[in-house]
N, C-alpha and C positions, 0 to 999 in steps of 0.2 A: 504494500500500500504506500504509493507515494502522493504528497499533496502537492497540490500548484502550484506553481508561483505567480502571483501577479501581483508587478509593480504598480504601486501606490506613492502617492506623500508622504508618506506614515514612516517617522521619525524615532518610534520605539526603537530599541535594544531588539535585535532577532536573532531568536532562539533556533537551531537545526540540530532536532535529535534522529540520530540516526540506531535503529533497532530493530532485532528482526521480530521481537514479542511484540505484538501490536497492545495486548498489555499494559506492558510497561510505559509505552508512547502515551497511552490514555491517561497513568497515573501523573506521568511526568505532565504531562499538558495541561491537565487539569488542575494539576498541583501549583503552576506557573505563569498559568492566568486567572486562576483566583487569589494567588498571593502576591502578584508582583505586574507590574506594566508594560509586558513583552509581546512581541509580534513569537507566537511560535507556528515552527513548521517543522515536518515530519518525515520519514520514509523508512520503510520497515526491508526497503532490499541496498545492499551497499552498491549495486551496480548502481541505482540511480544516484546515490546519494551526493558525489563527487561531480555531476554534472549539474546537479541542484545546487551545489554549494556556489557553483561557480556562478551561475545564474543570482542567487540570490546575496551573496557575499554576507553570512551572516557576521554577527558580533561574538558567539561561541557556537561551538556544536560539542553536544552530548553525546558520543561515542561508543556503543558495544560493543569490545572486541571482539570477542568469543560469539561469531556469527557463522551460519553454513557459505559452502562456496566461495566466501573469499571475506578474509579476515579484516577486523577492525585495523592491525597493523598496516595491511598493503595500502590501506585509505589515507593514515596517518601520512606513510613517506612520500604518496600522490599529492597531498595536500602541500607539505615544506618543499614540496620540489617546482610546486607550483610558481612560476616567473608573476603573479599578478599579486596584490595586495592579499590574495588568499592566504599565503604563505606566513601570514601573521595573526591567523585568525586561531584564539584560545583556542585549545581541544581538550576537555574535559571527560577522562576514558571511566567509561559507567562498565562493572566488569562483577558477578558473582563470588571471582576467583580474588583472594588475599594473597597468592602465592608472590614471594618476593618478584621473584625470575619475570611474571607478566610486569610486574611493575617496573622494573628497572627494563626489558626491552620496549617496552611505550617511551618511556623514557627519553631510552636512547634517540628514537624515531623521530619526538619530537613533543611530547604530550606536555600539557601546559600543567595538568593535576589528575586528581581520582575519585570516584564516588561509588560504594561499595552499594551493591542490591543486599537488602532492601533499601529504600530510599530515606531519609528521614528527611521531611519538610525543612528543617531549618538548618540544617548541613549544607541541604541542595540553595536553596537562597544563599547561603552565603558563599559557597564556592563562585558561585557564577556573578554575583554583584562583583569578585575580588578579580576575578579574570574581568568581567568588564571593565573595571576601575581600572585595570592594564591596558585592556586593549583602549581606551581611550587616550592615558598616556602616551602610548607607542603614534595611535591616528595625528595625535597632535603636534607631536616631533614630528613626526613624516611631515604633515601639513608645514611646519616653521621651514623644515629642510628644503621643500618645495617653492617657498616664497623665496628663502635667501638663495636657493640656486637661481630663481628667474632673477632674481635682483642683479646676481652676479654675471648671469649669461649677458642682463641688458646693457650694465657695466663695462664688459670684454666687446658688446657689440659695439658700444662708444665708443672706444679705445680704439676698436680696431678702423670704425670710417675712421676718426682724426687720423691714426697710424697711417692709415693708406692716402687720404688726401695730402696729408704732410710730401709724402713719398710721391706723391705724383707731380706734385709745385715745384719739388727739387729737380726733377728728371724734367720737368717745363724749362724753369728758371736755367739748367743748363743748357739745353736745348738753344735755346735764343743766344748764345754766345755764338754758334757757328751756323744759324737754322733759322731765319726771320721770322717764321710764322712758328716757330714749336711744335710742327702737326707732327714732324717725324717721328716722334714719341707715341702720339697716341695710336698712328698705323703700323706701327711695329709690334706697342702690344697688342690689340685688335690681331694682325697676322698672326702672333703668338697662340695667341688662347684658341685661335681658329683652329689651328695647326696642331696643337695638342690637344682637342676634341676631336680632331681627324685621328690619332694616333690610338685616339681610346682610354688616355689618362682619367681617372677618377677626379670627379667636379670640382672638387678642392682645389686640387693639384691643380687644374688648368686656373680656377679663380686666382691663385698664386702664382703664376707666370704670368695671368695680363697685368698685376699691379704692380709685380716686380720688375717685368722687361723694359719698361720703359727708362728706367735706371740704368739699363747698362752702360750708357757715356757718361754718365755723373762724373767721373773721372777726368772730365777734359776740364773740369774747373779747374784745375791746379796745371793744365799743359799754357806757356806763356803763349799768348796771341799772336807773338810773332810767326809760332809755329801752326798754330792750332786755324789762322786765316790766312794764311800765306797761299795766293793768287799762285800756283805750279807745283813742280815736283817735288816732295821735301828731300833734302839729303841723307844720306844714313846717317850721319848723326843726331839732325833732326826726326829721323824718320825712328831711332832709339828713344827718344824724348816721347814722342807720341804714343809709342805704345806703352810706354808705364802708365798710359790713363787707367789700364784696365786696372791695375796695381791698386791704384791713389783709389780707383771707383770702390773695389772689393775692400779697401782700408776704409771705407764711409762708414762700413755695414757690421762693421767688425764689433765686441762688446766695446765701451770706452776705456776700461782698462787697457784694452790691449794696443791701442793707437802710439805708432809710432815713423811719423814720418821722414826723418830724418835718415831711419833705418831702411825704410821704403825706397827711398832714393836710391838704395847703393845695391841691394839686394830683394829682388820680388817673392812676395809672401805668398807661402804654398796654400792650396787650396784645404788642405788638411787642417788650419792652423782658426777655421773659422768654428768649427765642431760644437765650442761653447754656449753660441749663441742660443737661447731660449726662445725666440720670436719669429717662427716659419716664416714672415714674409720677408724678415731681414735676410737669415738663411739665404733662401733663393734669390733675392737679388745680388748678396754677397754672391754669389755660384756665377750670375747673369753679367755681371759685370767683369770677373776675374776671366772669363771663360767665355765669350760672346767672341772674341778674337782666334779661339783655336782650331786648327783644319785635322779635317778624318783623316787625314796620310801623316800625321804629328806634325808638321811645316809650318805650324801657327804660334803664337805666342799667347801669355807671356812664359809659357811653362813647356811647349812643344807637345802636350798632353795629343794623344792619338785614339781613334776609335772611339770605344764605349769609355773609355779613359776620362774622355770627356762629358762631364754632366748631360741628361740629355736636356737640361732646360739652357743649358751655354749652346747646345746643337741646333736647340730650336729656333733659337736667337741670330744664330749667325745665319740663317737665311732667310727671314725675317727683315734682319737688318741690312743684307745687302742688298736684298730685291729691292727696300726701300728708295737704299743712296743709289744703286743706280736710276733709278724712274726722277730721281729729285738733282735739281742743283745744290753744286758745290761751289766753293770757291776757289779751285780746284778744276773743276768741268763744269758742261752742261748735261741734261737729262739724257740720259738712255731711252730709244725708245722701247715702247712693251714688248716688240719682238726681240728686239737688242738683249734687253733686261732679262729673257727667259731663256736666250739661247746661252746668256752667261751661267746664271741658275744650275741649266741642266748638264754643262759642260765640267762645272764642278763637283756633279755629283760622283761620290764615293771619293772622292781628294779631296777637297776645299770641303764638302759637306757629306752629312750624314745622309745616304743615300732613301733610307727611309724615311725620313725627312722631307725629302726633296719630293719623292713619289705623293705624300699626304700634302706638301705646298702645291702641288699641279692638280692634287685631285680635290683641291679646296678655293682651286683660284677665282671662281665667280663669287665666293661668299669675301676672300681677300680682297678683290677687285670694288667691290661693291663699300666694301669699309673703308677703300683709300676714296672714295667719291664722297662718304659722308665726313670723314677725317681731311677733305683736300684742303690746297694752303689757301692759307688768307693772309695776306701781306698786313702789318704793325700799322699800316697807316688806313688801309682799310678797316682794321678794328677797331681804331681809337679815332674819335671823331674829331675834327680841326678845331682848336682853339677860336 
C-alpha cells in the first residue's frame, strides 16, 4: 500500500514511514496526527518507497529494516548516495530486533537514530521533533551556504568584467601606438575565438582566448618608436629589439613579485616560469603574448619553441595575427590583398603554422571574414568629432 503524493502549500514537517505491516503504518499515523502537526505519508512496499521519497522530499522517514525482498538497509545506502538534498534527510530505523550488530550496521549506512517496536507515544515525538530540530539546522546552513556562494559567484563575476575590460583598454591603448584605429585587436580576437570553436575547444577555453588575444603586442609598449614606426626594413639589430616585445608583453602578465625588467633585457623569460599565476585569463595571455611569434618548424622566436611545443592558444594567434597584418596597413607596407593574404596563410602551413590551425582558419573564413567587416577600421578622426 502506497499513498500519493500531491503537492500542496502545506508547510508542515512531512513524515514518510516506510513499513511493510500496514499495522504499524496505522498506529504510527495515527499516533502523529493526533499528537503533533505533521503532513504524514506512507508505503508498506520499499520498492516504492525511495521513489516516493524523492518525489516528496520529506523532513524524516520512519524506517523498517527487517522487511521481505529487499531490506531497510539497501534503502538507507540508496538514500546517502543520493546527489539531491535527499541525502540529508533524518532516517529514523523503527526495527523489532535490539541486536547490537542491526544497530551498529544502520549505523554505519547512515541512520540518523532508532525506535524499538512496540512504539511508545512519547519516545516517538520526541525522537522525530530532535531529528527535525537537525534537519532544520542543516536546511538552514545549506540555505546561508547558498546565498554567500551566489554573493561570491556575483562578486568573481564583477571582478572578472573589470579584469577583462581593464585587459582589453591595454591591448587598445597599445594598439594605437602602431595601428590608428585599434581595430586590429579586436579582429584578431574575434578570429581567435572563431578558430578555436572550429577546433572544438571547451567554451571557456575559447571565452579565454578572445579576451586574452588581443594582448598579445602589449609588448610593443616598451619597443622605442624609432623602431617600432620606422617607414622600411628594420635591421637585425633593430629587428632583435623588436622581438623582445613578446618578452616585455608575457612580463605584463607575470605575478608582480616576479617582474623584472632589467633582467628581461639581457635574457628572455621561459615560458615555464609563468606556472604561478592564479588568474586563467592572465595565464593565457601571458602564453599569447610570449608565444604569438613562434613557427611549427621551431624558426620562431623568442624561444624557437616547435610543434605542439608550442601552446596551442600562441598557434592560434599567430595566424590570427598574421592574416590580420597582412589584409591591414603598416608603416612598413600597404595591405595584402585577400587573395595575396590566403595564398601567404596556406603556404605556411605546417612551417610558419600549425597546420590544423590553418585547415579550421579556411574552414571558418566566412564567419572571420564577416567579423573583420563589423570590426573594420575607422580612422581617430572619424571617431572623434572636430572641435
Amino acid at each position: 500500500m502506497t499513498q500519493e503524493f500531491q503537492p500542496t502549500p502545506d508547510t508542515r514537517p512531512r513524515i514518510l514511514i516506510v513499513d511493510d505491516e500496514i499495522v504499524n503504518i496505522e498506529v504510527l499515523r495515527v499516533m502523529l496526527e493526533r499528537y503533533e502537526d505533521y503532513r504524514v505519508f506512507h508505503t508498506s512496499s520499499v520498492f516504492d518507497a525511495l521513489p516516493l521519497a524523492r518525489r516528496l522530499f520529506p523532513d524524516v522517514i520512519l524506517l523498517d529494516v527487517m522487511m521481505p525482498q529487499k531490506s531497510g538497509f539497501m534503502m538507507i545506502e540508496e538514500i546517502r548516495r543520493s546527489e539531491s538534498k535527499l541525502a540529508r534527510v533524518p532516517v529514523i530505523v523503527m526495527t523489532a530486533a535490539s541486536e547490537e550488530e542491526i544497530r551498529l550496521r544502520a549505523l554505519n549506512l547512515g541512520a540518523n537514530d532508532f525506535l524499538e517496536k512496540p512504539f511508545h507515544i512519547a519516545e516517538l515525538r520526541a525522537r522525530i521533533r530532535n531529528n527535525l530540530r537537525i534537519k532544520h539546522f542543516e536546511d538552514e546552513l545549506e540555505r546561508q551556504n547558498q546565498q554567500l556562494e551566489q554573493r561570491v559567484l556575483a562578486r568573481t563575476a564583477e571582478l572578472t568584467r573589470s579584469r577583462v575590460e581593464i585587459i582589453r583598454r591595454l591591448g587598445k591603448a597599445a594598439e594605437f601606438r602602431d595601428d590608428e584605429t585599434g581595430q586590429h585587436v579586436a579582429r584578431v580576437g574575434a578570429a581567435c575565438a572563431i578558430i578555436a570553436g572550429r577546433l572544438g575547444l571547451p567554451a571557456e577555453r575559447i571565452e579565454l582566448i578572445f579576451h586574452a588575444s588581443p594582448m598579445h603586442d602589449i609588448g610593443k609598449i616598451a619597443i622605442p618608436d624609432s623602431i617600432l614606426l620606422k617607414k622600411g626594413r628594420l635591421t637585425p639589430e633593430e629587428f632583435e629589439v623588436m622581438k623582445r616585445h613578446t618578452v616585455y608583453g608575457a612580463d605584463l602578465f607575470r605575478p608582480l613579485g616576479h617582474l623584472n625588467w632589467d633582467f628581461l633585457r639581457h635574457q628572455p623569460t621561459r615560458a615555464d616560469s609563468f606556472d604561478g599565476h592564479d588568474q586563467p585569463i592572465l595565464q593565457v595571455a601571458c602564453s599569447i603574448a610570449l608565444n604569438h611569434h613562434e613557427r611549427w618548424d621551431g624558426k620562431g622566436y623568442p624561444h624557437g619553441l616547435a610543434g605542439e611545443e608550442i601552446p596551442l592558444e600562441g598557434r592560434i594567434t599567430a595566424v590570427a595575427d598574421v592574416f590580420d597584418a597582412l589584409m591591414s596597413d603598416r608603416p612598413y607596407k600597404k595591405a595584402f590583398s585577400l587573395e595575396r593574404s590566403l595564398e601567404i596563410i596556406k603556404e605556411g602551413s605546417g612551417t610558419q603554422f600549425d597546420a590544423e590551425v590553418v585547415e579550421c582558419f579556411f574552414a571558418s573564413l566566412e564567419d572571420i571574414s564577416r567579423a573583420r567587416r563589423f570590426f573594420a577600421d575607422t580612422t581617430v578622426s572619424e571617431k572623434t568629432p572636430a572641435p
